[in-house]
C-alpha angles and dihedrals in degrees: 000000000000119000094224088054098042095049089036085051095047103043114067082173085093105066096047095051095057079047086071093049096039127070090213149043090234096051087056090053099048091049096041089052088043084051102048092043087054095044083054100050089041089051087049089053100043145356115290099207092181115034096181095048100046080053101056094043090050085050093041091047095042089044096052089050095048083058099043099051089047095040095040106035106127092200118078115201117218093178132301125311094259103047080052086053082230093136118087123242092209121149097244093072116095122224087244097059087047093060093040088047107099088042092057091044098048082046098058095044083049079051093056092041085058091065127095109257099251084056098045102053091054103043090056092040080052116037096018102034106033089236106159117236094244094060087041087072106039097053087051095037100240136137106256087237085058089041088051092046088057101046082050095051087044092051086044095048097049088046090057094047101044087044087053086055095057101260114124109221094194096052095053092037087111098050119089140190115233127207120227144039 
């Protein structure tokens, strides 16, 4: 039997130690399963010297970014765009973007929580907010070259994730999403 299952199946402490990170018992769940699923590929690619360890480092790293992406998200959802009435009904949009539509959408705010949270801030201050570049940095306390560094790795790392997900960027630049009835 594997050394990953063995110590994931003796130590309960696991579990209770990603209770005092996580708000809910669900969360704890979810992350414990995702732990335990990484700990096992890894297991199958190199030696794991120290099972319990190497637990607890996968929970403790999972956990903090579970945290992280629900504390520091800088969008609030009130609902789907289309619940808010926020996509057009123009003409010019094609049945089938209006059913692709919320996936695109949920991938490219999977694609801004990617980002690290520096870049993030200011990519969504910038392209989703209007925030000029100038104010960006001031509110962060950057330089504006630093403010504009970070909207560019933002634009280049959503690219990149929306582009591994099979959604070419390049081919939709010119499609927008207007705002309104």
């Amino acid at each position: 039997m594997s050394q990953i299952l063995q110590t994931f199946l003796k130590h309960d402490v696991l579990k209770r130690f990603l209770s005092r990170l996580l708000p809910s018992a669900d969360d704890v769940d979810e992350i414990a399963q995702e732990e335990f699923l990484r700990a096992f590929a890894a297991e199958a690619t190199q030696t794991v010297l120290a099972p319990k360890a190497f637990l607890f480092r996968i929970a403790r790293n999972l956990a903090l970014n579970e945290r992280s992406r629900f504390w520091n998200t800088t969008i609030r959802r009130g609902g789907t765009a289309s619940d808010l009435g926020l996509l057009s009904r123009s003409d010019d949009v094609s049945a089938e973007d209006r059913l692709d539509g919320p996936r695109k959408l949920a991938l490219f705010e999977e694609a801004i929580h990617s980002l690290p949270s520096q870049c993030r801030s200011a990519f969504v201050a910038h392209k989703v907010d209007g925030v000029s570049g100038r104010d960006i940095a001031e509110k962060m306390g950057i330089s504006p070259k630093t403010g504009e560094k970070y909207v560019a790795i933002g634009l280049l790392g959503c690219s990149e994730y929306l582009r591994q997900r099979g959604y070419d960027v390049r081919q939709h630049a010119s499609t927008r999403l207007t705002v309104g009835s």
